[in-house]
Every structure is written in structure tokens, then in C-alpha cells.
C-alpha positions as CSV (number, residue, x, y, z in Angstrom):
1,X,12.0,4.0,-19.9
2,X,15.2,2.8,-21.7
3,X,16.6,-0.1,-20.7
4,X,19.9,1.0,-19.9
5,X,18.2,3.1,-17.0
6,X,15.9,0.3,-16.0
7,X,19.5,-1.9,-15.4
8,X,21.7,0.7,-14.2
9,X,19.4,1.1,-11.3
10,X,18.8,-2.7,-10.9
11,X,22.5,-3.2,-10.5
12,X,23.1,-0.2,-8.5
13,X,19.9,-1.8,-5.8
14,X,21.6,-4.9,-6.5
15,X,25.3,-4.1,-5.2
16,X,24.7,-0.7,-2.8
17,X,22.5,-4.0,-0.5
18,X,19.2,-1.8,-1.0
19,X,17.4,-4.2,-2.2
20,X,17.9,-7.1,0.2
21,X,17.2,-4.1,2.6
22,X,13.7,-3.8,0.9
23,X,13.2,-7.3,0.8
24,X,13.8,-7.7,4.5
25,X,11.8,-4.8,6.0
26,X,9.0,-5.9,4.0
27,X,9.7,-9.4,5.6
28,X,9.8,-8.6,9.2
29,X,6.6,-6.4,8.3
30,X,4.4,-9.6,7.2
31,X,6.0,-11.1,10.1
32,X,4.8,-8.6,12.6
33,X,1.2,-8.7,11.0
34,X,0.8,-12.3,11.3
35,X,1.7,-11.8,15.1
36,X,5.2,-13.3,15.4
37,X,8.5,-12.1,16.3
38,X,10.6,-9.8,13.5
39,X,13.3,-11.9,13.8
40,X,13.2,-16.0,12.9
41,X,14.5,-18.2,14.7
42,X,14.4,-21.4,12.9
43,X,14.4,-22.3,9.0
44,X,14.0,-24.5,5.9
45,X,16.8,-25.0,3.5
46,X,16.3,-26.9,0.1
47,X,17.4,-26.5,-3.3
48,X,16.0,-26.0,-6.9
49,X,17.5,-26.7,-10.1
50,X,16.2,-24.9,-13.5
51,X,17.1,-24.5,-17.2
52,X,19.5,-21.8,-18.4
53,X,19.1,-19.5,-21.5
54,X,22.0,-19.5,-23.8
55,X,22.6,-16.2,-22.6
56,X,24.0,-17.8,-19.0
57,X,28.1,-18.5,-19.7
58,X,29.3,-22.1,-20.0
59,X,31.2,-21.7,-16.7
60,X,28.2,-20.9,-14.4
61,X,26.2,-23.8,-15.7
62,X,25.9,-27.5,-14.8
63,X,24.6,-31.0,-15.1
64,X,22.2,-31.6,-12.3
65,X,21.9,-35.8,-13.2
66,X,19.2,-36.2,-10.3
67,X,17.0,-34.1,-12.4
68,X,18.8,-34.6,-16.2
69,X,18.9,-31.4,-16.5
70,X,21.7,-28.5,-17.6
71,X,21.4,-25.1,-16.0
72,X,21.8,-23.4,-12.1
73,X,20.0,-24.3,-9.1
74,X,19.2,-21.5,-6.6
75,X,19.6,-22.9,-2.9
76,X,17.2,-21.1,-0.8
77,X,16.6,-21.2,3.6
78,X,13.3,-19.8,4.0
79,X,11.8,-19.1,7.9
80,X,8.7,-21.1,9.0
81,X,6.1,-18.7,7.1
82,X,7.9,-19.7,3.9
83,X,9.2,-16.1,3.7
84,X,13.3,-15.9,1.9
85,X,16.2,-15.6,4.2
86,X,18.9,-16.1,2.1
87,X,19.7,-17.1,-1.7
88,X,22.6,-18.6,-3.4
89,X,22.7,-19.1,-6.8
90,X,25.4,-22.1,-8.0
91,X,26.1,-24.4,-11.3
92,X,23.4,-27.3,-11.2
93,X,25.8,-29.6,-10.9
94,X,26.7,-28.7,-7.5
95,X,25.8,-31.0,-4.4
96,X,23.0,-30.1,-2.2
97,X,24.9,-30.3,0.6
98,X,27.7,-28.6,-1.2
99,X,25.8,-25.4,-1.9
100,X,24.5,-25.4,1.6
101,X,27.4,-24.2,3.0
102,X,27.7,-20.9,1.3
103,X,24.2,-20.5,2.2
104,X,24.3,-21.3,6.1
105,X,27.3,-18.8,6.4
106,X,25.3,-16.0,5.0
107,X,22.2,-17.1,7.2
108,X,24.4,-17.2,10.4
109,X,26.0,-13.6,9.5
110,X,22.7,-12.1,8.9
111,X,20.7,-13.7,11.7
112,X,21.6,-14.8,15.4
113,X,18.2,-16.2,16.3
114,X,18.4,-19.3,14.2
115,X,19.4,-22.6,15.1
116,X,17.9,-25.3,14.3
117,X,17.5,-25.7,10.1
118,X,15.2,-28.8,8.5
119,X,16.4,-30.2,5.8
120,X,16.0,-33.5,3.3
121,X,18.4,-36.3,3.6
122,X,20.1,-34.8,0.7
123,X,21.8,-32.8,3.4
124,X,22.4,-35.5,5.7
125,X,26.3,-36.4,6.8
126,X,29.3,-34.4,6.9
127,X,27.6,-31.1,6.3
128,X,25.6,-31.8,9.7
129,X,28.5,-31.8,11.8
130,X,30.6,-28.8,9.4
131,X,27.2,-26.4,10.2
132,X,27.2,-27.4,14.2
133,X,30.8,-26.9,14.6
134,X,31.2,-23.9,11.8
135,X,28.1,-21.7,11.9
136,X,26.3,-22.7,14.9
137,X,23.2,-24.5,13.3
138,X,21.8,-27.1,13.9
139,X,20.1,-29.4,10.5
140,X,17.4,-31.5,11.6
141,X,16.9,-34.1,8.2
142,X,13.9,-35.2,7.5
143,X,13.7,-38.2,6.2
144,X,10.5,-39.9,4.1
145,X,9.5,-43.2,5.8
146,X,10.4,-46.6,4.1
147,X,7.2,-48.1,4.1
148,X,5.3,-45.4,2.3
149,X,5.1,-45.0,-1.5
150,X,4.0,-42.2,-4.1
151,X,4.2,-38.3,-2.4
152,X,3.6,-37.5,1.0
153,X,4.1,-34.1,2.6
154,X,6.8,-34.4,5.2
155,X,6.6,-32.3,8.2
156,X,7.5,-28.6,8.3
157,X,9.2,-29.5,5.0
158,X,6.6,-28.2,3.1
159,X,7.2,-24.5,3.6
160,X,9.9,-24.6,1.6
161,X,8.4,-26.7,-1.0
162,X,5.7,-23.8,-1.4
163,X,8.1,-20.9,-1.4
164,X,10.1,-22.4,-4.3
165,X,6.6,-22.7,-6.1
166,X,6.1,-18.8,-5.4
167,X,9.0,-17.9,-6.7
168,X,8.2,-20.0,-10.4
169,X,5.0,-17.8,-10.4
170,X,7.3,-14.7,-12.3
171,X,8.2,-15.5,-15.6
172,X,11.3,-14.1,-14.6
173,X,12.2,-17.3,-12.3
174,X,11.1,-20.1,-14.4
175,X,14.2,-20.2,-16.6
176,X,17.4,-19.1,-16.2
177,X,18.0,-16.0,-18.7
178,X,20.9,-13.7,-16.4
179,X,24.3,-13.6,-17.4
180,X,25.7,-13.1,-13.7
181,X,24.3,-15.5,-10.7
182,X,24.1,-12.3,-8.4
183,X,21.3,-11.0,-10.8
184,X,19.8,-14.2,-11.1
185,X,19.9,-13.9,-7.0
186,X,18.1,-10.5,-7.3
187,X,15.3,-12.3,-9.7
188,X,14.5,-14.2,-7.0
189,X,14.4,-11.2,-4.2
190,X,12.1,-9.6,-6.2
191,X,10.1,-12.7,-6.9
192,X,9.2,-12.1,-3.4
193,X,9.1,-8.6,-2.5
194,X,5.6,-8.3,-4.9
195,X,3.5,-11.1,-3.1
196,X,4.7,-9.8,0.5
197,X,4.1,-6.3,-0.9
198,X,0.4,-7.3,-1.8
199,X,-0.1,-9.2,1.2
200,X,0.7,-6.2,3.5
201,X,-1.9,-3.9,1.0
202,X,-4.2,-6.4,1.8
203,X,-4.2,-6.5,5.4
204,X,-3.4,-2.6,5.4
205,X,-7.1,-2.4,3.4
206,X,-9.9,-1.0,5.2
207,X,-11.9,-4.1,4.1
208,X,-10.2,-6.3,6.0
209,X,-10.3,-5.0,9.2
């Protein structure tokens, strides 16, 4: 198929909302298999910063200095299961907490359910009372306890943790190649649409019921 086709109907998914229809049906499908309600009603938010191809424009990138790094970070909330509710795609250099905000407006327009969100005390402070008195949410931080060293899995944290390690399965999502955050946004939709896609083939199979 030539390639023109192929993105002429990526951008058309991309900006007529069908494919963060797709993305969401299939969600609240998984969801409904594994016996809970369609709708969330709490989430994870963290943050993930990645290199940029030269194709990405000067203007969209940044210095992320926690990580030394140059590129975007993509700012994801994910619901309990580790499944995508929302995406925002910013310049690396960009706060946590700063990139948060975009993404806890879209999450509050989309769902009504949700109130209280975990985070990492990269979100802590002014953005805690902004989301409570602006969007109706709730951040619970996390924090990692003083007294412990090396890496330790902090509670209900770790959801998100995995779902940012899903989406760096596609080649796609490992680096940074779109000229336009939006499509970069989409990348990570369809990062994943195909592991909830085969997850509902599998249960739909007749050997596992």
C-alpha cells in the first residue's frame, strides 16, 4: 500500500477522534472481561521522557536534566489495570507537575468517575491543590521511604510503571521519530490497542474457556 494512503488514513483516525474511540471501546471491553466496571474510577499518572529523531523540530524538543537527556516526554494517567486513559505528549524539558495539568483536564472532561489519582512526589505541591480546586481530583503522592535504599516497588505505583514498559515494546515508541506531538500521541494509542486487542482474542478463544 503506498505510503501516502497508509498516512492519509492515520491522520484522518487521528483528528475525525476514531481512533481514541477504538482505543476506548477496546478498553472498557478488557475491563468488562476481567469483571470490573467500564468506567474507572481512580488512576496513575507518571511521566516518560525518550530520545527524538532529527526528524522532530527544534521547538517540540527539550532538555530533560533529571535524565540528561534531549527529546519529548509523553505524560500518561493510566486506570488501576494499567490500561491508557489519557496521553499528552510535551518538550522533555517540561516539569512533571507542569505537564500534569494538560493531562488531568483531558482526564476530567473524558471521565466523571475518577477522583482520586497516585502520583510520585514529583507531583507533589502546588499542582495538588490546582487539580482539587480546578478539575476535581484528588493526587495522592506517594512517596519512597527514607530509610530504604536501592529499588523498591511502591504501592499501586507500579501499574503505571508497567504500562510505560508496554508501550516501549513497539519499535515505534522507543524513540521519538514524529514530526507533530499529536502523532507521536497516536504512536502511543496504538501501542496499546494491539496487546488489548490480543488479550480480548485470547479470552474470546475457545481454549480458554
Amino acid at each position: 500500500m503506498p505510503w501516502r494512503t497508509v498516512h492519509a488514513t492515520f491522520t484522518r483516525w487521528w483528528r475525525d477522534g476514531d481512533l481514541y474511540a477504538l482505543h476506548n471501546d477496546l478498553r472498557q471491553q478488557v475491563r468488562t472481561a476481567d469483571r470490573c466496571e467500564p468506567e474507572p474510577s481512580a488512576g496513575i499518572i507518571d511521566s516518560q521522557s525518550l530520545r527524538t529523531a532529527e526528524t522532530v523540530a527544534a521547538t517540540s524538543r527539550g532538555y530533560d536534566a533529571a535524565k540528561e537527556g534531549k527529546g519529548r516526554k509523553r505524560h500518561v494517567i493510566v486506570a488501576t489495570l494499567g490500561l491508557l486513559l489519557a496521553v499528552i505528549v510535551t518538550a522533555a524539558g517540561i516539569q512533571d507537575r507542569d505537564g500534569a495539568g494538560p493531562a488531568l483536564e483531558r482526564l476530567r472532561d473524558w471521565y466523571e468517575r475518577i477522583t482520586p489519582i497516585r502520583a510520585d512526589g514529583a507531583y507533589a505541591g502546588k499542582l495538588v491543590t490546582w487539580a482539587k480546586k480546578h478539575v476535581r481530583l484528588t493526587l495522592e503522592i506517594v512517596k519512597c521511604t527514607d530509610d530504604v535504599s536501592g529499588f523498591v516497588v511502591q504501592p499501586r505505583r507500579w501499574v503505571v510503571e508497567r504500562t510505560l514498559s508496554w508501550i516501549s515494546r513497539r519499535g515505534r515508541c522507543v524513540r521519538d521519530y514524529e514530526r507533530l506531538s499529536e502523532h507521536r500521541e497516536a504512536m502511543v494509542l496504538w501501542a496499546m490497542i494491539i496487546p488489548m486487542g490480543r488479550r480480548l482474542a485470547r479470552s474470546a478463544s475457545p481454549q480458554s474457556t
